[in-house]
N, CA, C and O atoms as CSV, one atom per row, in Angstrom:
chain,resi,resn,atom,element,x,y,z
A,1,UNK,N,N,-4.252,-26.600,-64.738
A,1,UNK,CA,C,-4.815,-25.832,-63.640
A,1,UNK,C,C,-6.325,-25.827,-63.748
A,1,UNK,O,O,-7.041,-25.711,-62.754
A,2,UNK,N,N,-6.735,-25.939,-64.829
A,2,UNK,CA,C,-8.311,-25.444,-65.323
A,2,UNK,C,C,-8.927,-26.925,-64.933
A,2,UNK,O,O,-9.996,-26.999,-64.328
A,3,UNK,N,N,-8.296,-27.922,-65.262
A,3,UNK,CA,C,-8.363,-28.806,-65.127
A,3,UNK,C,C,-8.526,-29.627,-63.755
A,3,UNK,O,O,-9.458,-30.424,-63.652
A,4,UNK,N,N,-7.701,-29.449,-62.799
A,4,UNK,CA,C,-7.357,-29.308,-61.386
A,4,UNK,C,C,-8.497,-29.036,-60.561
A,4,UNK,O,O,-8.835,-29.440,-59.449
A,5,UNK,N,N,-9.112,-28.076,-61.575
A,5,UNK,CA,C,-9.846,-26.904,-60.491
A,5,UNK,C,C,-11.467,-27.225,-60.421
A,5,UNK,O,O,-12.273,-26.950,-59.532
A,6,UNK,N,N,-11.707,-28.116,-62.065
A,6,UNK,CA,C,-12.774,-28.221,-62.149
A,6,UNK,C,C,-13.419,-29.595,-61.351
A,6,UNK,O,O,-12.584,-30.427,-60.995
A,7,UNK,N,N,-14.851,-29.877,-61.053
A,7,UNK,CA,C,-16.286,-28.823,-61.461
A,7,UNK,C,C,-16.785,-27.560,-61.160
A,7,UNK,O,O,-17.958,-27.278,-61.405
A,8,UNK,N,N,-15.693,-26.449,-60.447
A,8,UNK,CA,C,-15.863,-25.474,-59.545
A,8,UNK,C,C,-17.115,-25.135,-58.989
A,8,UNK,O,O,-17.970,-24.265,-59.154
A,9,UNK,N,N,-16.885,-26.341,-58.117
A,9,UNK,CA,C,-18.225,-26.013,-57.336
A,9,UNK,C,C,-17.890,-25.840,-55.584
A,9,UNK,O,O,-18.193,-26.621,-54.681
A,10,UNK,N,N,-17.165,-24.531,-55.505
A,10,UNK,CA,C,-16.896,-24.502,-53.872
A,10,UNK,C,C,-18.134,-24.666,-52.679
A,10,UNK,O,O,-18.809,-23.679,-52.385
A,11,UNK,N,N,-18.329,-25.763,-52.138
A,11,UNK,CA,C,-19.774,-25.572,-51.421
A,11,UNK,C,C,-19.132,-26.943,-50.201
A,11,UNK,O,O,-19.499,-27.012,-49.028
A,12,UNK,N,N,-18.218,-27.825,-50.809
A,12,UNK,CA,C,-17.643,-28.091,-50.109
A,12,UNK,C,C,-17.000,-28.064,-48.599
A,12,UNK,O,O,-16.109,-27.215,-48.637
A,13,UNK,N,N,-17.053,-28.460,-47.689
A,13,UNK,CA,C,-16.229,-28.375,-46.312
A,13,UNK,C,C,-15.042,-28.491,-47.262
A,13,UNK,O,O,-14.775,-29.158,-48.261
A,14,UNK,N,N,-14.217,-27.205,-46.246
A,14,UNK,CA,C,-12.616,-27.414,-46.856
A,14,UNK,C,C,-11.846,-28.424,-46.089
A,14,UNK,O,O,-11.623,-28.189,-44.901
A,15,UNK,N,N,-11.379,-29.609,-46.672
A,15,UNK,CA,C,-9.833,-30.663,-46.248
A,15,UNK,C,C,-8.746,-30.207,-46.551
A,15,UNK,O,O,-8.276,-30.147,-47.687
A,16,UNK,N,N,-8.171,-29.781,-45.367
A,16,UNK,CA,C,-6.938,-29.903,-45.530
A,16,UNK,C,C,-5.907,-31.196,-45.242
A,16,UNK,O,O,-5.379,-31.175,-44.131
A,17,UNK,N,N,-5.604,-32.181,-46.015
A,17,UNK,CA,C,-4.615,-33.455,-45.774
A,17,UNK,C,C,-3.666,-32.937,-46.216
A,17,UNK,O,O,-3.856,-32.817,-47.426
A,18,UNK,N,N,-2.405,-32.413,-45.846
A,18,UNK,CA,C,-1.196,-31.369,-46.256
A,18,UNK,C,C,0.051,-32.631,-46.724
A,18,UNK,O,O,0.694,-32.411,-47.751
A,19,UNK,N,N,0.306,-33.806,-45.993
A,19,UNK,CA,C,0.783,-34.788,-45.986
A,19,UNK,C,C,0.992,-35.993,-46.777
A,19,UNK,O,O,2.051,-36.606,-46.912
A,20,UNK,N,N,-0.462,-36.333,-47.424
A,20,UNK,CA,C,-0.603,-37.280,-48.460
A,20,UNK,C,C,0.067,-37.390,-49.367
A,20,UNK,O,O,0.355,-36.272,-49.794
A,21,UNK,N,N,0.676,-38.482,-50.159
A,21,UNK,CA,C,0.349,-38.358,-51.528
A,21,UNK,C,C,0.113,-38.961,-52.485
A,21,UNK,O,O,0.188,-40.187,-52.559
A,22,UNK,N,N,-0.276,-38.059,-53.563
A,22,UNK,CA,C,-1.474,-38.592,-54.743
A,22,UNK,C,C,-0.602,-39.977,-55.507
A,22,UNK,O,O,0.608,-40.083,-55.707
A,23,UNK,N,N,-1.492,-40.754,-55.766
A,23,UNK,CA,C,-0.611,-41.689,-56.862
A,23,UNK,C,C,0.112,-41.131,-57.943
A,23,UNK,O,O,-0.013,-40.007,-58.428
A,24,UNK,N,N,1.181,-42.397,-58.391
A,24,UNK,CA,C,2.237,-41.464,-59.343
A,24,UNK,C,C,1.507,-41.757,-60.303
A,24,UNK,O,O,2.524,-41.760,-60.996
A,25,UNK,N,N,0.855,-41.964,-60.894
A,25,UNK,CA,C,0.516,-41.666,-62.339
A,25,UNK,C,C,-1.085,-41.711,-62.213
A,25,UNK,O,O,-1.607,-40.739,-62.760
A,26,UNK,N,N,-2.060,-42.684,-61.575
A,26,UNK,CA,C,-3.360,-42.261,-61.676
A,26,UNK,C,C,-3.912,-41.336,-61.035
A,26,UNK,O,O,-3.383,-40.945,-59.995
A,27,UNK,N,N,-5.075,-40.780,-61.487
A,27,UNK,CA,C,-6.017,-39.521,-60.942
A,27,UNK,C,C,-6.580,-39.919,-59.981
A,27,UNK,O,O,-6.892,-41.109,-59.921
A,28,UNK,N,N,-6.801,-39.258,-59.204
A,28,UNK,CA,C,-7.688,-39.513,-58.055
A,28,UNK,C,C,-9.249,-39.835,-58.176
A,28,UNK,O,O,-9.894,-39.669,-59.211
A,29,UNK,N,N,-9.703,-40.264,-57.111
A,29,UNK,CA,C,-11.658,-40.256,-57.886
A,29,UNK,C,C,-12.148,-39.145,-58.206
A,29,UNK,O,O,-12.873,-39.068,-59.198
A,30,UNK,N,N,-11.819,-37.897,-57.331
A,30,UNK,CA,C,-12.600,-36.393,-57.520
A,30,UNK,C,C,-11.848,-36.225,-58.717
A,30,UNK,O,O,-12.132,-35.079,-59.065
A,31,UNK,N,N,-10.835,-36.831,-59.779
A,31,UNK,CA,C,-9.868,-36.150,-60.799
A,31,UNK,C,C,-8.593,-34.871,-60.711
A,31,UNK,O,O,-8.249,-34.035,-61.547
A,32,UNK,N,N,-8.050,-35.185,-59.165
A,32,UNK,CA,C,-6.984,-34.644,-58.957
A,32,UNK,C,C,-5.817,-35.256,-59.594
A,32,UNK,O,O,-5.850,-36.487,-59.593
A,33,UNK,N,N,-4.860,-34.748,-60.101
A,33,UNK,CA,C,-3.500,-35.232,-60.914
A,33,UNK,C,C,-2.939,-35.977,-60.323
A,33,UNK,O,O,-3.036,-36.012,-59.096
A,34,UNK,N,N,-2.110,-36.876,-61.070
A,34,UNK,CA,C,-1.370,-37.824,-60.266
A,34,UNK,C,C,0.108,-36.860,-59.939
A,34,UNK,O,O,0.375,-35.740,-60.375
A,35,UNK,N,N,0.942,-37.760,-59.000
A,35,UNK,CA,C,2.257,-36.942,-59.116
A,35,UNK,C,C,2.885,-36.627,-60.114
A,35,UNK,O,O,3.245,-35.451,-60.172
A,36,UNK,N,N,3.266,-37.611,-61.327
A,36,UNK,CA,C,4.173,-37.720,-62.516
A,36,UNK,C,C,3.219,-36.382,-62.490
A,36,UNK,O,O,3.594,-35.399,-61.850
A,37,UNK,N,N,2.127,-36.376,-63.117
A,37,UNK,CA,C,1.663,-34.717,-63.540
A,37,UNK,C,C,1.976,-33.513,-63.348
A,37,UNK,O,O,2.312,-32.540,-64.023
A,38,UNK,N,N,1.682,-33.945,-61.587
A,38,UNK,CA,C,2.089,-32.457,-60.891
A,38,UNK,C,C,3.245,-31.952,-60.830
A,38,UNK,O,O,3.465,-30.754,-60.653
A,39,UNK,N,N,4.560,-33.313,-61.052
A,39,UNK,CA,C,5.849,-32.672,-61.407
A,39,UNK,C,C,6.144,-32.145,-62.535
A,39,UNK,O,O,6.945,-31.211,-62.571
A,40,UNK,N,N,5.409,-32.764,-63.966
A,40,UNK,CA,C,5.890,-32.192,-64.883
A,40,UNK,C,C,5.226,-30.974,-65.155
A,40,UNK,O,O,5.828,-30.176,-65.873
A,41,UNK,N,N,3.814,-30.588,-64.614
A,41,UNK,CA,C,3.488,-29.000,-64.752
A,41,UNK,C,C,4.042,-28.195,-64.001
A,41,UNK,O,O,4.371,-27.047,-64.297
A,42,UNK,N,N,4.147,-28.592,-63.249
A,42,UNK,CA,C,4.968,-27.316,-61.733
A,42,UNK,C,C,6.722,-27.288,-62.136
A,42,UNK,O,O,7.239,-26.211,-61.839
A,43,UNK,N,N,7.607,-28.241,-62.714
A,43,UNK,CA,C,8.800,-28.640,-62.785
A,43,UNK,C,C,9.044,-27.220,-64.305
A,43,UNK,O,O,9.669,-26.174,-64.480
A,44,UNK,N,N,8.038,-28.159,-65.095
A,44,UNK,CA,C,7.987,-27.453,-66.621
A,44,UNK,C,C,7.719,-26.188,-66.438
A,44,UNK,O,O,8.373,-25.667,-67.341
A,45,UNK,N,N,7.084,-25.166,-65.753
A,45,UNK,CA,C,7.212,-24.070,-65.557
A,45,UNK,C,C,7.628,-23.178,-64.644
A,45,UNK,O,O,7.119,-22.072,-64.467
A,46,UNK,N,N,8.778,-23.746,-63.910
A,46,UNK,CA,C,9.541,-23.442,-63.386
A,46,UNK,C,C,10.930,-22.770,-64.789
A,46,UNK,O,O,11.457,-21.738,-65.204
A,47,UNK,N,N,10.902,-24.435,-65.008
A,47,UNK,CA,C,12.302,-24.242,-66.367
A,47,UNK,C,C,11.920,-23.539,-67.350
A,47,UNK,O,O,12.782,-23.274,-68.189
A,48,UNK,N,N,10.645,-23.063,-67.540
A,48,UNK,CA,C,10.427,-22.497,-68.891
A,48,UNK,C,C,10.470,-21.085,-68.344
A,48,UNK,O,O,11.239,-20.376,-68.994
A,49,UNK,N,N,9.780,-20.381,-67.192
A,49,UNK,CA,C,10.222,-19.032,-66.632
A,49,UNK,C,C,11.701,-19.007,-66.465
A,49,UNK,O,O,12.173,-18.108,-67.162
A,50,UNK,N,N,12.338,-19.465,-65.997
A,50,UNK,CA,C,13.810,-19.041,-65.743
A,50,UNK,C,C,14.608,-19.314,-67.499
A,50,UNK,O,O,15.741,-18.910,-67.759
A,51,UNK,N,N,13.878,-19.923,-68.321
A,51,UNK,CA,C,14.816,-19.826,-69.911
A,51,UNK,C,C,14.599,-18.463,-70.601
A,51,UNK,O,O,15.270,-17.846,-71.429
A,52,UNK,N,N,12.906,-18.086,-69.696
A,52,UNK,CA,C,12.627,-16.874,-70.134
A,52,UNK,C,C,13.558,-15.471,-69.279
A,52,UNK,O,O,13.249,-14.280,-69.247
A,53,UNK,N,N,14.435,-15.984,-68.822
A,53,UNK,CA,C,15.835,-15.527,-67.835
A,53,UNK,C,C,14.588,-14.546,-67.058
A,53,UNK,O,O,14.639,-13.357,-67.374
A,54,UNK,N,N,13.844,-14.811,-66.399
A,54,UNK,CA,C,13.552,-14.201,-64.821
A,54,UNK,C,C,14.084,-14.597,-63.681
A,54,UNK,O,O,14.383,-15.761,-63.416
A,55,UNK,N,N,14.224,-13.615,-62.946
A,55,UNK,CA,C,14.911,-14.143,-61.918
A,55,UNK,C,C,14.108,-15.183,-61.177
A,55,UNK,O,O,12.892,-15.286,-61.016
A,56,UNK,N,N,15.541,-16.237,-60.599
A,56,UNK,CA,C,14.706,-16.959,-60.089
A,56,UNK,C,C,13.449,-16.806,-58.736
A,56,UNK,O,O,12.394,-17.314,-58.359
A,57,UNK,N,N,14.165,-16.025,-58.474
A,57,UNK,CA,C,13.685,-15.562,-56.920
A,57,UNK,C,C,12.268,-15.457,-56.803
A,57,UNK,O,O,11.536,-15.977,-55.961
A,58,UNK,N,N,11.968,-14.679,-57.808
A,58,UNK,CA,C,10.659,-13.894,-58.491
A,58,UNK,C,C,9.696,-15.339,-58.727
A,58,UNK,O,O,8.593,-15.565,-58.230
A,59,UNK,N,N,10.707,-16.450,-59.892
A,59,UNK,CA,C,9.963,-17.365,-60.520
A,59,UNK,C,C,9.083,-18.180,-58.896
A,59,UNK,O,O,7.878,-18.305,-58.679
A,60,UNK,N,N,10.555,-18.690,-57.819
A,60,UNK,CA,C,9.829,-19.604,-56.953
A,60,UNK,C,C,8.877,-18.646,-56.165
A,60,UNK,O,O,8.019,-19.277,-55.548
A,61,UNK,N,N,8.797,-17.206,-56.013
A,61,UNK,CA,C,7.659,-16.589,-55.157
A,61,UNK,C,C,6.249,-16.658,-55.853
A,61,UNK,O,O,5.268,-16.957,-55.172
A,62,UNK,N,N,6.141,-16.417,-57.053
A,62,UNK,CA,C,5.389,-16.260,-57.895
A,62,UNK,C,C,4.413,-18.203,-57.885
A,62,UNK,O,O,3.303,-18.554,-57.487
A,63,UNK,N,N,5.245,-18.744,-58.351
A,63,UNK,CA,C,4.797,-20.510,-58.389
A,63,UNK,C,C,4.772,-20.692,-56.941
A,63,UNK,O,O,3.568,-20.848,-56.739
A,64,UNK,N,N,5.218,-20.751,-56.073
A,64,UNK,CA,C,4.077,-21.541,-55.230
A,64,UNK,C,C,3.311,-20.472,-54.179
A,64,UNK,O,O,2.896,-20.924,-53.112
A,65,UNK,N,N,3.177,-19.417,-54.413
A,65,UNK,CA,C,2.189,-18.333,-54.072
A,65,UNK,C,C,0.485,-19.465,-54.806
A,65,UNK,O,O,-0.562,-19.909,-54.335
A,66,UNK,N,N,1.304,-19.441,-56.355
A,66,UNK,CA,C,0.389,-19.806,-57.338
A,66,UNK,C,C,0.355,-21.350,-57.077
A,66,UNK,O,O,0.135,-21.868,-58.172
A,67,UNK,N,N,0.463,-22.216,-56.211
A,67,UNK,CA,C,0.739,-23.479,-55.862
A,67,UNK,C,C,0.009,-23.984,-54.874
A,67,UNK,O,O,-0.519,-25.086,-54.730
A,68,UNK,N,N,0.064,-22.636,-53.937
A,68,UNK,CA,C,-1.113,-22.677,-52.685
A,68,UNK,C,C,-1.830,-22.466,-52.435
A,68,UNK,O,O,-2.467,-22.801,-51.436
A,69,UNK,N,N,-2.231,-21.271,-53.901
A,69,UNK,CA,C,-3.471,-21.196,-54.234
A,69,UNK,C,C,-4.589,-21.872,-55.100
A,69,UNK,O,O,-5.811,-21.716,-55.100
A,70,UNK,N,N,-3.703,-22.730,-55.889
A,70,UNK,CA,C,-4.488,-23.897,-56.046
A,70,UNK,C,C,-5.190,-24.741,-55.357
A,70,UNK,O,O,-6.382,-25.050,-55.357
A,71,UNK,N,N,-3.932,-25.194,-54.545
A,71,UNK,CA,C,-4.495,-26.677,-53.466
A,71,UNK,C,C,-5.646,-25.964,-52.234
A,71,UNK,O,O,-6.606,-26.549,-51.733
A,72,UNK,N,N,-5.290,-24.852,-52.023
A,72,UNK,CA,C,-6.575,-23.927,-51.502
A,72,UNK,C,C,-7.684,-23.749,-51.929
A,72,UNK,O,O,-8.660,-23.518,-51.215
A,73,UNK,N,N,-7.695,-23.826,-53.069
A,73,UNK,CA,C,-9.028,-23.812,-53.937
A,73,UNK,C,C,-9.285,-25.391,-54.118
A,73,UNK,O,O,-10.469,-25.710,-54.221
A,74,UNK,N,N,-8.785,-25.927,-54.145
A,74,UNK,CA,C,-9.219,-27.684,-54.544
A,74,UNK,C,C,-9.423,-27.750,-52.998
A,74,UNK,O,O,-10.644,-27.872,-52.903
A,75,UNK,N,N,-8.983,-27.741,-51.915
A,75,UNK,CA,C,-9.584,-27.800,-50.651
A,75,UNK,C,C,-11.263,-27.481,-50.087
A,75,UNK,O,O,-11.919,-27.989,-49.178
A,76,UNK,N,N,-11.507,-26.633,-50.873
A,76,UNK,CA,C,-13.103,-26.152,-51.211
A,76,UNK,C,C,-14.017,-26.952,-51.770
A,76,UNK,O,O,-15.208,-26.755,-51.531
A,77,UNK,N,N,-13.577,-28.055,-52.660
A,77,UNK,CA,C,-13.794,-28.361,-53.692
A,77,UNK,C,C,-14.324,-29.643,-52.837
A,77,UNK,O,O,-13.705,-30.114,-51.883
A,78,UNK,N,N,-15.622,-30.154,-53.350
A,78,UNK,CA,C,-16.276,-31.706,-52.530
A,78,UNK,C,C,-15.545,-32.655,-53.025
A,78,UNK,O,O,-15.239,-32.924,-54.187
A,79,UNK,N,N,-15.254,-33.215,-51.867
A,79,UNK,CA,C,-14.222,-34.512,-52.151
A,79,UNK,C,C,-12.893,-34.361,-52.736
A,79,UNK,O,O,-12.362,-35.161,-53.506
A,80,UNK,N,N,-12.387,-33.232,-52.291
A,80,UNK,CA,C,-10.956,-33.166,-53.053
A,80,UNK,C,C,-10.155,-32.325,-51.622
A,80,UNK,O,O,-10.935,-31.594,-51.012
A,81,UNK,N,N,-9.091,-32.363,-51.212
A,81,UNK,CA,C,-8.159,-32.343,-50.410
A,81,UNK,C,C,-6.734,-31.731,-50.553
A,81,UNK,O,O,-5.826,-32.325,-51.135
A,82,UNK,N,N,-6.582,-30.342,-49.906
A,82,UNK,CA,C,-4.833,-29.593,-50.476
A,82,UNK,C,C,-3.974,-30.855,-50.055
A,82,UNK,O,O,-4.305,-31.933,-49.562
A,83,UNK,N,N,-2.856,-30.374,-50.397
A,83,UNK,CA,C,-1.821,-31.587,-50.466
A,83,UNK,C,C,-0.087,-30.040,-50.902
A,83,UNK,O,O,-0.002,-28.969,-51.502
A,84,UNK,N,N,0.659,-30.760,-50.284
A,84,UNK,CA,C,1.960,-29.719,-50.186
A,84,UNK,C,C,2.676,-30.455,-51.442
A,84,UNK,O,O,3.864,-30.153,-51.553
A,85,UNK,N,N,2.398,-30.960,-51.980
A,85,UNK,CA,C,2.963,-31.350,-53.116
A,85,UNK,C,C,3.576,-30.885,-53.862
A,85,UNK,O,O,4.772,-31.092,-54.067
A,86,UNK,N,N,2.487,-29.775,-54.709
A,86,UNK,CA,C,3.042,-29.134,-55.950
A,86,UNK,C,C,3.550,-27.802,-55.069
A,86,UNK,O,O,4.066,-26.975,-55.821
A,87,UNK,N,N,3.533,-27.378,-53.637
A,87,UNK,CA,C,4.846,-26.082,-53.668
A,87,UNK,C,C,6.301,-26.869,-53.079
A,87,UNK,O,O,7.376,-26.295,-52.905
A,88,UNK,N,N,5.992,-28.471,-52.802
A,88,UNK,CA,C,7.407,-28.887,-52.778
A,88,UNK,C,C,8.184,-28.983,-53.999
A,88,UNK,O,O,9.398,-28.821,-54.116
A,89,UNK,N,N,7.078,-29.352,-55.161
A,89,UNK,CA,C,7.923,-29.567,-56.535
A,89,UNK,C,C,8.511,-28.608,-56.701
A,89,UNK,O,O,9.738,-28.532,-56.771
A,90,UNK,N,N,7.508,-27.460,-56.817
A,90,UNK,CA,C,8.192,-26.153,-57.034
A,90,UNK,C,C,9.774,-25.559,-56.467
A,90,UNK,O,O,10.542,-24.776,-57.026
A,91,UNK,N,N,9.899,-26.247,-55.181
A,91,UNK,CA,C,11.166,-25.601,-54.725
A,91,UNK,C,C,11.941,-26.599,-54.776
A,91,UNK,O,O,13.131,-26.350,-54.582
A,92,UNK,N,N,11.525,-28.118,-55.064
A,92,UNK,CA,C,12.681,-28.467,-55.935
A,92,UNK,C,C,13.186,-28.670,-57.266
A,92,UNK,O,O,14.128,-29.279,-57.772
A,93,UNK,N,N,12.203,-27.923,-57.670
A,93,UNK,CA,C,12.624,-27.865,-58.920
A,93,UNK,C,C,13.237,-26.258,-58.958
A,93,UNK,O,O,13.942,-26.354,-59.963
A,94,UNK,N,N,13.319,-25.573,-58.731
A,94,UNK,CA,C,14.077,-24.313,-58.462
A,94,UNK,C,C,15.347,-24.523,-57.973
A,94,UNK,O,O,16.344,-23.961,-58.425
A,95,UNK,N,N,15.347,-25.450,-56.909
A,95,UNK,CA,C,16.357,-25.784,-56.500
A,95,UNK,C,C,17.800,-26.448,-57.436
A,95,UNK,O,O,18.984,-26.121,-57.353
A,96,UNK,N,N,17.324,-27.187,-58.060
A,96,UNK,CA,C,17.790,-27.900,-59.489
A,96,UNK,C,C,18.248,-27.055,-60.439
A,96,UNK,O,O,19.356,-26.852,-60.934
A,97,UNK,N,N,17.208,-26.622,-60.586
A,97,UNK,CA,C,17.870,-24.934,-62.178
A,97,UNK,C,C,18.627,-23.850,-60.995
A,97,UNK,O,O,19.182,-22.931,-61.598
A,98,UNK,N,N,18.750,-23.760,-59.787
A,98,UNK,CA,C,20.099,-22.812,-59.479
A,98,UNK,C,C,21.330,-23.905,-59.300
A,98,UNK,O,O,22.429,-23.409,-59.048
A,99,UNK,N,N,21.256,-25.218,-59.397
A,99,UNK,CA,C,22.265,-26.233,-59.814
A,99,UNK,C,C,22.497,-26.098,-60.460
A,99,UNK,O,O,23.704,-25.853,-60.448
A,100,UNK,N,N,21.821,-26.040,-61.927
A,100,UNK,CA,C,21.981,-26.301,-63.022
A,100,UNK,C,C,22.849,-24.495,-63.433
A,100,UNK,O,O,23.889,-24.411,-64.087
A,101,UNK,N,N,22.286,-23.591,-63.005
A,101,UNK,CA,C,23.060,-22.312,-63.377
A,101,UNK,C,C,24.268,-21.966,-62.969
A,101,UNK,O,O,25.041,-21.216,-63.564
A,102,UNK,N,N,24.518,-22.748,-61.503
A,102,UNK,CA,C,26.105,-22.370,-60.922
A,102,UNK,C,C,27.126,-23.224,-62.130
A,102,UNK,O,O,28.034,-22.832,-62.864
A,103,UNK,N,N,26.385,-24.747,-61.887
A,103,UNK,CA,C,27.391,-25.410,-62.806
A,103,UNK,C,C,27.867,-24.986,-64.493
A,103,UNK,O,O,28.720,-25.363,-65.296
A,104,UNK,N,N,26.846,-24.060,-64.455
A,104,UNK,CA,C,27.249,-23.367,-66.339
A,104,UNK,C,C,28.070,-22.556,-65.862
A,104,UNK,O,O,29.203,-22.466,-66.334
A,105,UNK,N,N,27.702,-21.898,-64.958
A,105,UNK,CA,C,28.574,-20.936,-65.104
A,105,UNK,C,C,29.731,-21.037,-64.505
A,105,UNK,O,O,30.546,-20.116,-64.577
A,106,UNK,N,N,30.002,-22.275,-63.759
A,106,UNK,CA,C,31.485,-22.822,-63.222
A,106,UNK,C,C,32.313,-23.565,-64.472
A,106,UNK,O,O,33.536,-23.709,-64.464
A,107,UNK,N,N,31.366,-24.041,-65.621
A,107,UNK,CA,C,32.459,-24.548,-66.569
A,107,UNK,C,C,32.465,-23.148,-68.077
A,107,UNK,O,O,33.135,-23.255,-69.104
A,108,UNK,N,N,31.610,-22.079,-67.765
A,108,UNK,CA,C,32.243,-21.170,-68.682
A,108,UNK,C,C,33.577,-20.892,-68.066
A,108,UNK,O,O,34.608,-20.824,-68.734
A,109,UNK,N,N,33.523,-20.733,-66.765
A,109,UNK,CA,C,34.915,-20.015,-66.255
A,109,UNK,C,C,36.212,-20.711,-66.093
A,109,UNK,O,O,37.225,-20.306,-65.523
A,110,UNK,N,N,35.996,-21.825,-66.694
A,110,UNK,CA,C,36.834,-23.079,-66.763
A,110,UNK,C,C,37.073,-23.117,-68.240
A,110,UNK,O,O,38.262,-23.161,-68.556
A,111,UNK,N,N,36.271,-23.111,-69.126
A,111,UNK,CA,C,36.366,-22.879,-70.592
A,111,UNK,C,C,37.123,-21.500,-70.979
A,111,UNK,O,O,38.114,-21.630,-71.698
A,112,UNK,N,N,36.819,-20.411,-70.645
A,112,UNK,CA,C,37.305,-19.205,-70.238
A,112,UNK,C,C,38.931,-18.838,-69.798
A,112,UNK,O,O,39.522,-17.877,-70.292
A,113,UNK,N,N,39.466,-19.633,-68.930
A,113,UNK,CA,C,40.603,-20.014,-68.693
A,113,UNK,C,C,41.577,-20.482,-69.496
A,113,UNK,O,O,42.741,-20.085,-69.539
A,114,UNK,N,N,40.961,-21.531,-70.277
A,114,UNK,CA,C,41.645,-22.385,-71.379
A,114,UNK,C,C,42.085,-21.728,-72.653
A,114,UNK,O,O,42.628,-22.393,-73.536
């Protein structure tokens, strides 16, 4: 994020390009993340709040509240551009760990049975 955010120099016209997206693995010229990145920070703390058993609900309001306020702030930023990226990761990766929780808890109740 610190990273993301820097040279913080808001003086910038704000871009909004909501649509784009970033290459999968290289940085951009201003040093915006590539995708592989933005999935594994936004993905990775998704799964690491919900191991910390919060609800999920809480986790996806919380991350891309905190998702749009990033790319809002990098929108400020000269030569750098929001992008819907990291609050799509976010909700699919939320989306995935309430997969991942029905299916545990469809084969405890199957184990449970036995």
């Amino acid at each position: 994020v610190f990273y993301a955010l820097a040279p913080f120099d808001f003086s910038g016209l704000p871009e909004f390009d909501w649509v784009t997206l970033p290459p999968l693995t290289a940085r951009l010229n201003a040093g915006e993340p590539g995708l592989l990145e933005i999935c594994f920070f936004y993905a990775g703390a998704v799964w690491l709040l919900r191991e910390a058993r919060l609800p999920l609900a809480r986790i996806v309001f919380g991350m891309v509240t905190t998702a749009l306020l990033i790319e809002v702030a990098q929108a400020w930023e000269p030569t750098r551009n929001a992008q819907l990226v990291a609050p799509a990761v976010v909700l699919i990766a939320a989306g995935l760990i309430w997969v991942r929780d029905r299916l545990s808890v469809a084969t405890r109740r199957v184990a449970v049975q036995d």
